[in-house]
C-alpha positions in Angstrom: 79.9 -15.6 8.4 81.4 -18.8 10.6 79.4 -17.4 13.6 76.3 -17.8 11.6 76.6 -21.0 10.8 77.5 -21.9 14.8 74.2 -20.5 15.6 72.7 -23.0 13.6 74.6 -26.2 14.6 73.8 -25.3 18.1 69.9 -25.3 17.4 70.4 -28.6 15.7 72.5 -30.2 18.7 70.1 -28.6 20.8 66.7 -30.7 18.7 68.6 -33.7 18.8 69.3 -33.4 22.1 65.6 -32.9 22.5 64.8 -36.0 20.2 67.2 -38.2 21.8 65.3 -38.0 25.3 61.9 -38.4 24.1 62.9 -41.7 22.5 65.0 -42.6 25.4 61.7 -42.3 27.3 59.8 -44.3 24.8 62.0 -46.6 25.0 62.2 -46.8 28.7 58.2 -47.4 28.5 58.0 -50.1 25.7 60.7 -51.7 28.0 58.8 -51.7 31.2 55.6 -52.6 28.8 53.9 -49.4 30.3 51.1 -47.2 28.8 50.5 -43.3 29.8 47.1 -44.9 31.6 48.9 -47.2 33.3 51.1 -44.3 35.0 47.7 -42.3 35.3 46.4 -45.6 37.4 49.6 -44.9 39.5 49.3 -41.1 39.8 45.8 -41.5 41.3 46.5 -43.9 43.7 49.7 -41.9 45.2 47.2 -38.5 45.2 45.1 -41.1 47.3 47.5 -41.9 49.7 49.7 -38.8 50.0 46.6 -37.3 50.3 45.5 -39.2 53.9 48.6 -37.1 55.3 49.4 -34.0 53.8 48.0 -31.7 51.2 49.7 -31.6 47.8 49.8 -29.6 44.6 48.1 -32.1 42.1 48.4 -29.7 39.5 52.4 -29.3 39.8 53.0 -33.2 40.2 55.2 -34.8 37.6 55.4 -38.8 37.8 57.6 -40.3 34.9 59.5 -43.3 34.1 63.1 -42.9 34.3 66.3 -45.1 33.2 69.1 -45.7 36.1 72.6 -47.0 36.2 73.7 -49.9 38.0 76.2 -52.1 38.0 78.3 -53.4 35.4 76.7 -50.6 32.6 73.0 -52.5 33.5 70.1 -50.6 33.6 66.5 -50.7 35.1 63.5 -48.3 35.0 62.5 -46.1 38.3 59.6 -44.4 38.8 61.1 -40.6 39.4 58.0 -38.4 41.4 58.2 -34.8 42.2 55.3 -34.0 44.4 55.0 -30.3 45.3 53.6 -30.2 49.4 51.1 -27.4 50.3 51.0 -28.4 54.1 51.0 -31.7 56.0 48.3 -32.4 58.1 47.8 -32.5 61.6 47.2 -36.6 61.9 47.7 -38.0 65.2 49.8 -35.5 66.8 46.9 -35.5 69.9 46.7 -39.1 70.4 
């Protein structure tokens, strides 16, 4: 009967765990004072430019707003992007 009740506590650690990020992310963008557009701005203009020299993945690109450590328990935002790269493009390799 105690294993059945483990099973339980772990799903509720695991929610909470869950919970606790997503408001750590909220957080992280009422700190910054920045709205889902806003990072939709950004998003487009690094497709733009990215774009000039290689060929990406839009579809599989994650941009997000993330909290680092630094010194002295201090924290600041970074902007965290993973950008998946179909090819890169031949751009003056012949001149």
């Amino acid at each position: 009967m105690l294993d059945f009740f483990k099973f339980f506590s772990k799903e509720d650690n695991k929610s909470k765990d869950i919970a606790k990020e997503r408001l750590k992310l909220i957080l992280i963008h009422d700190r910054a004072n920045v709205s889902p557009k806003f990072l939709d701005m950004i998003k487009g203009d690094i497709i733009k430019v990215i774009s000039n020299y290689m060929e990406i993945d839009e579809a599989g690109m994650d941009i997000k707003l993330s909290r680092i450590e630094r010194e002295n328990d201090n924290y600041s935002s970074a902007l965290i992007a993973n950008i998946p790269i179909k090819r890169m493009k031949k751009i003056g390799k012949n001149n």
